[in-house]
VMD Tcl script that draws the C-alpha trace (Angstrom):
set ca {
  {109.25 90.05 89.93}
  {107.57 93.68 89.45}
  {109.68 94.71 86.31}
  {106.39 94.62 83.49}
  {105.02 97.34 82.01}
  {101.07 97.11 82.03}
  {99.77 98.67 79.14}
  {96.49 99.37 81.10}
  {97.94 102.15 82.89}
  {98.18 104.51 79.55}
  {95.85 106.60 82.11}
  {98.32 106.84 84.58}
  {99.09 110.75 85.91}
  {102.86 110.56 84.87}
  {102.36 109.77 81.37}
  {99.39 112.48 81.05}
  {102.43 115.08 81.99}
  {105.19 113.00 80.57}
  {103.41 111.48 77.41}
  {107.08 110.09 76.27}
  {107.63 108.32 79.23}
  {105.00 105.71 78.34}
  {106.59 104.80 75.38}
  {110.57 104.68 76.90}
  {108.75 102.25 79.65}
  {107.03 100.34 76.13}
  {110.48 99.76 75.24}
  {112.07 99.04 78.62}
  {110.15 96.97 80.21}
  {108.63 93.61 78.83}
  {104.43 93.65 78.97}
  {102.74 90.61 80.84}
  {102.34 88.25 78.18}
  {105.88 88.54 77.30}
  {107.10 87.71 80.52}
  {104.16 84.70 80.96}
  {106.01 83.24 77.07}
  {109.13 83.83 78.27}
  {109.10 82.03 81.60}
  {106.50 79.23 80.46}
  {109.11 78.52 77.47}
  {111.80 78.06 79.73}
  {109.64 75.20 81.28}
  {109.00 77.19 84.62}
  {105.63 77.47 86.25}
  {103.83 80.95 86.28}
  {101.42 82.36 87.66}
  {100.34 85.76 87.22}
  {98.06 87.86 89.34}
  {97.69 91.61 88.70}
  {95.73 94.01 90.52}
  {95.33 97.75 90.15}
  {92.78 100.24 91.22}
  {91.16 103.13 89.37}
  {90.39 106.27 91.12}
  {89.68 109.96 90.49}
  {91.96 112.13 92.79}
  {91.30 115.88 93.00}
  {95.11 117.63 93.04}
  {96.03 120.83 93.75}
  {98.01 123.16 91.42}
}
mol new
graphics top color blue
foreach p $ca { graphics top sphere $p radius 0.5 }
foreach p [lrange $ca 0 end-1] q [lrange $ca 1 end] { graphics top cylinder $p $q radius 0.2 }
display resetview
């Protein structure tokens, strides 16, 4: 399942040009601990592992 918005990526390049999508994807998509409540209530096992990588990339105009 990939469908989580991670509220870490508030720095991501899209919503520095796009500064409303972050908050349509705020509403859209459910944030990790919301989907870790919402599965654990339901008596299922999770497991969450998420990994992302920060880097500075030069780009051309």
């Amino acid at each position: 399942m990939r469908y989580f918005i991670n509220i870490e990526l508030t720095k991501w390049w899209v919503y520095h040009y796009f500064p409303t999508a972050y908050y349509e994807d705020v509403k859209r998509y459910w944030n990790k601990d919301v989907i870790f409540n919402e599965l654990t209530s339901r008596d299922l096992e999770v497991n969450l592992k998420i990994k992302y990588k920060m880097e500075n990339i030069r780009v051309m105009d």
